[in-house]
N, C-alpha and C positions, 0 to 999 in steps of 0.2 A: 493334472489330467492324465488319464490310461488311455492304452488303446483300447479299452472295451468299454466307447462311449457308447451312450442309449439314451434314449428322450424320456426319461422317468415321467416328466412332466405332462409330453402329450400321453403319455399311457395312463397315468392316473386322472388327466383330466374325461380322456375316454369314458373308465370306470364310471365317473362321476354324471357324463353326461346317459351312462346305460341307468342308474340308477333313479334317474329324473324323468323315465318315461314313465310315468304313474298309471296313464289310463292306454290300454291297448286295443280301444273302440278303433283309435284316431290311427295309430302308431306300432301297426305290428306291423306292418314293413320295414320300417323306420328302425325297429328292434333287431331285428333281423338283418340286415345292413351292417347299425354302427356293431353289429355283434361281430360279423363276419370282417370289419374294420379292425379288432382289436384282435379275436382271436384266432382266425384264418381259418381255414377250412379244416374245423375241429368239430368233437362233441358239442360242446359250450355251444357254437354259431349253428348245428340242428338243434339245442335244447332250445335256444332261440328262437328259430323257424318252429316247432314246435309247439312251446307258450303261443305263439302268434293265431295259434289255429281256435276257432272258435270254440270247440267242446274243450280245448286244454287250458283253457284264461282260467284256471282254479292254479295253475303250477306257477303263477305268475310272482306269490309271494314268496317262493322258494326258490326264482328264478333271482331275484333281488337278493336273497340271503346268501347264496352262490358266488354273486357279482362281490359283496360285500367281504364277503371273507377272501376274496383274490386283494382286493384292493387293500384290504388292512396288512396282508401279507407281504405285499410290493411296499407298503409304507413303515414295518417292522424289517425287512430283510433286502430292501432292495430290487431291480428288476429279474437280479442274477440271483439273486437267493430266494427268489418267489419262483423261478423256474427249476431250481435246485432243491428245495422243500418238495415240490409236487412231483419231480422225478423220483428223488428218492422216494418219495414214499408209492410211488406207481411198483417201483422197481422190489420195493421188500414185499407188497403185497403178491405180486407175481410171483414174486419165488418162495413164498408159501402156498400159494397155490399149485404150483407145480410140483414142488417136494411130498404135498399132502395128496393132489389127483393124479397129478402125474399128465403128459401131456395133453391127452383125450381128453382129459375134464374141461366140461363148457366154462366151470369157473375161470382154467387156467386160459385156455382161450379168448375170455373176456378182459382179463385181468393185462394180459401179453395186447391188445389191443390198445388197452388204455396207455401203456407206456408206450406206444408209436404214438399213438396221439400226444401226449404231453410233448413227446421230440418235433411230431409236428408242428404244435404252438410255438415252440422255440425259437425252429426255423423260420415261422411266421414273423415271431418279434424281434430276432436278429437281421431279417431280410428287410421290415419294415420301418424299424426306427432304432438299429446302430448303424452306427456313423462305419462306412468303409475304409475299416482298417484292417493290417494286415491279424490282427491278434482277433474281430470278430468275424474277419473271413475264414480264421482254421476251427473257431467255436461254431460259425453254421455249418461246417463241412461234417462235424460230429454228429451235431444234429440231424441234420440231412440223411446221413447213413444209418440214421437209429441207433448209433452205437450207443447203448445205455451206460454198457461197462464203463467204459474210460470216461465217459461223463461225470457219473456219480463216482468215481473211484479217484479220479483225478483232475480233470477236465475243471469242470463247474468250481471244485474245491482250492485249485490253485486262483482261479480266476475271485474266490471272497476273499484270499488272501492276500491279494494283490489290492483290491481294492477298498483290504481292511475291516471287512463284512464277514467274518470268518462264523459259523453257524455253528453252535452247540448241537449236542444228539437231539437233545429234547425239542428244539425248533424241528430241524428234520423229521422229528416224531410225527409235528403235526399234517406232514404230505397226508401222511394215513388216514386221517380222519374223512368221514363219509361223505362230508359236503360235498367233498371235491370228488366223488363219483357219482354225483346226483343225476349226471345228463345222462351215463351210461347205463345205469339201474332205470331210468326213466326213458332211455328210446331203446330199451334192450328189446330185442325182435329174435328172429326166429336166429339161432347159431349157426353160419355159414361158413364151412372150413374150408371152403375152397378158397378164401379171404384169407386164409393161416398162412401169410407170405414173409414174414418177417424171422430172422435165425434166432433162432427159441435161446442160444445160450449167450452170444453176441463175443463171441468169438474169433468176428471174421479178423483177415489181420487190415490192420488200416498203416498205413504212414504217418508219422506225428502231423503232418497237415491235415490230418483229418482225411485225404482222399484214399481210394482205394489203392491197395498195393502193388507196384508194378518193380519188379525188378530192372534193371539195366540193360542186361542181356536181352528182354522180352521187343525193346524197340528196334522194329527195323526200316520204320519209315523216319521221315521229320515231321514229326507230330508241332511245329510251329505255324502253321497252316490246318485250316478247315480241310483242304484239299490232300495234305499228307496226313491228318486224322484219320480219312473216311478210309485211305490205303492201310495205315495201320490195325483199324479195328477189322478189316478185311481179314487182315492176319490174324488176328488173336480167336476172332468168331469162327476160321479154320483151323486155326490148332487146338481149340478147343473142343468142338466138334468132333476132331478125329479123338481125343481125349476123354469122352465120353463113349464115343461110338465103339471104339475097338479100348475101352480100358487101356490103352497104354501109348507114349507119346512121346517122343523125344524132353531130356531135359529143357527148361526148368517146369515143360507141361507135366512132367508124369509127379508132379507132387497139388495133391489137391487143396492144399491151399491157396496157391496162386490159380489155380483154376476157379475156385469161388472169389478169390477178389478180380478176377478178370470178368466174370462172367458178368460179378454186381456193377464193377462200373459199364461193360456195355448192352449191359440189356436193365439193370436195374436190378437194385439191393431186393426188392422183392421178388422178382423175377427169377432171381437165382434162386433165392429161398425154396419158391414150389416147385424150380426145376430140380435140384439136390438134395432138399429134405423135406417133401412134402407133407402136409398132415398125414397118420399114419391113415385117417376116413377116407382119403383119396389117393392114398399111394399104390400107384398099381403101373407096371410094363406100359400094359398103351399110355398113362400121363408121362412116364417118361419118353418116350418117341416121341407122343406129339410135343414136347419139350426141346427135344433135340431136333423135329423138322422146322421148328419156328428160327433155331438157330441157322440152319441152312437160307433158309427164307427171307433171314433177315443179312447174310450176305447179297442176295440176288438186290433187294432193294434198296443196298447202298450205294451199289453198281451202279444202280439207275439214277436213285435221287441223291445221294449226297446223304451226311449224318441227320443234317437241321430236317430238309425234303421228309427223310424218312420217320422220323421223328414226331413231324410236324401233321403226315397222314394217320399217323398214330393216332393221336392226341384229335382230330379231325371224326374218326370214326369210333373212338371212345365219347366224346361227345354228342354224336348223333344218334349214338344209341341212348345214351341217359334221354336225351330232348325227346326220342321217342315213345321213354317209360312215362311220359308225364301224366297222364291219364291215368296211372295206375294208381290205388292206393297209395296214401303213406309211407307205411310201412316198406311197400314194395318198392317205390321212388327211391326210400332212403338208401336200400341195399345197392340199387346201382350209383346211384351217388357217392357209394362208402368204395364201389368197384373202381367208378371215376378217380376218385381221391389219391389210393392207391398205385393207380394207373401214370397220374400227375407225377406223383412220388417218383414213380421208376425214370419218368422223363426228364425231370428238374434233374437227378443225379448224375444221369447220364452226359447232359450236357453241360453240368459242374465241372464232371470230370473230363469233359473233352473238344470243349472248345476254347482254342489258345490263348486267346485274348478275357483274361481272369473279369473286370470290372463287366462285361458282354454278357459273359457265360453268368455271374452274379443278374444281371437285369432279365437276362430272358428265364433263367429260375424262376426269377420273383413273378414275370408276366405269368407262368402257369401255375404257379403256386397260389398265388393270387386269383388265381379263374379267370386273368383277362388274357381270355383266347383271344378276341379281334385282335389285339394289339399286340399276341406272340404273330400271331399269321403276317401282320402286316409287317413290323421288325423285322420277320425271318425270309419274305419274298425275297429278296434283292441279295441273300447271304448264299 
């Protein structure tokens, strides 16, 4: 036995119970549910929602042909090499896309989308059914950060080697293939690049634990408490600050790569993204200020509330506003939902990376990553 155990078995029997919803007169809730059960707050679980909808029950037979081809994959290559197929091949599509449009292109944008998503699914199936150990807690930490690189470069490949499951090119090959973009091409909606939050090259630097980068030097509080966190990230979101505001900073701020790995673990790997490298369709002076006043901002209400507190209003008024788009279209629902998603992202990372107690910071991840808000709020009252 490895440390990178997984419930193969509840995951395929899932598959099996998606595949046996035949009629969706009865059971498009139900679809829609065990979807968001297996795949988490992905494509897949809107192409689900989706199908469920009464003018889309014709995509119902492609929805099945989808399901099917994950599940032959998880049964030829394993849980780890069904999530290693689909990245890789996320990952070579992307970067043909980008070589050939180059950022701007809505292809490359689409394409860069679908590889958070497939890190998303990851994090979903590492958060949801491995076993807590130390070798799948530094494989969700990759995931989590979207680090693609070190994933498909090294990460995933050490990990079929270890468990003997080592994948030829030609499996790999098959990420590529269409199926597995079928949700994407099928709820693809208007291109919103103000959603283009993620580092286009994936570059940032990370620590072999997967977390973001923090040198030695950079701590000046005791970060083994909640309470010495909320004083330390006080520090780091004013040295950073100044680091941005006047371009220049005392060592080790004046070098920007620990300023992008500081900034992602406390405000979120996407949130640095649009702060530092924003789409070039919305890069302009005022996005960066009102970038740099959210970092001011978000000292003031650490002050007040604490990391979780602050965090937790976050996440509060991210969801009150999707619950308010409900009435809108579709289409329009999905895009705050996709704002939501992202939103989540920023928050599960943040508090990956910073609260001390590792198995804690792992569950309350999972409560928002998962969508169960009542249950992060109510866990987090009394912290």
């Amino acid at each position: 036995m490895t440390e990178y155990q997984i419930d193969t078995e509840n995951i395929l029997a899932r598959h099996r119970q998606l595949s046996g919803l035949k009629s969706l007169a009865s059971s498009a809730q139900k679809l829609q549910d065990r979807s968001f059960e297996l795949y988490g707050p992905t494509n897949m679980t809107d192409f689900a929602k989706w199908v469920g909808l009464p003018r889309n029950l014709t995509l119902k037979p492609q929805f099945g042909q989808l399901i099917e081809a994950h599940q032959l994959l998880i049964t030829r290559c394993g849980v780890y090499g069904w999530l290693q197929v689909l990245l890789t091949g996320a990952v070579y599509q992307y970067q043909r896309d980008y070589n050939m449009g180059g950022r701007t292109a809505d292809t490359t944008y689409l394409s860069r989308q679908y590889v958070d998503d497939v890190c998303r699914l990851g994090t979903h199936i590492v958060l949801n059914y491995g076993a807590p150990t130390v070798a799948n807690r530094k494989l969700l930490a990759h995931f989590m950060s979207g680090n693609y690189a070190r994933l498909v470069d090294r990460i995933l490949p050490a990990v079929g080697a270890e468990l003997g499951q080592e994948l030829r090119p030609e499996t790999l090959e098959e990420g590529a293939s269409p199926i597995f973009r079928l949700p994407q091409q099928v709820l693809q909606m208007a291109v919103v690049h103000e959603l283009d939050m993620r580092p286009m090259d994936a570059d940032e630097p990370v620590q072999d634990d997967g977390f973001a980068y923090r040198p030695t030097e950079l701590v000046q509080h005791d970060v083994s408490t909640l309470q010495g966190a909320a004083q330390q990230m006080i520090y780091e979101l004013t040295m950073m600050t100044r680091a941005l505001q006047e371009g220049a900073a005392p060592a080790p701020w004046d070098d920007p790569a620990v300023v992008r790995a500081r900034l992602e673990a406390t405000m979120g790997v996407a949130w640095a993204s649009q702060c530092l490298d924003p789409h070039p369709e919305v890069d302009s002076e005022e996005h960066r200020h009102m970038y740099i006043e959210d970092l001011v901002g978000r000292v003031e209400k650490i002050q007040e509330r604490g990391i979780i507190g602050t965090i937790s209003a976050d996440i509060f008024q991210t969801r009150q506003i999707v619950e308010e788009a409900r009435s809108e279209d579709p289409a329009t629902v999905m895009l705050y939902e996709r704002a939501m998603r992202q939103s989540v992202d920023n928050a599960a990372w943040v508090i990956f990376n910073w609260v001390p107690d590792l198995p804690t910071a792992g569950f309350l991840a999972q409560l928002l990553l998962d969508y169960q808000f009542d249950a992060f709020f109510s866990e987090t009252e009394t912290m």
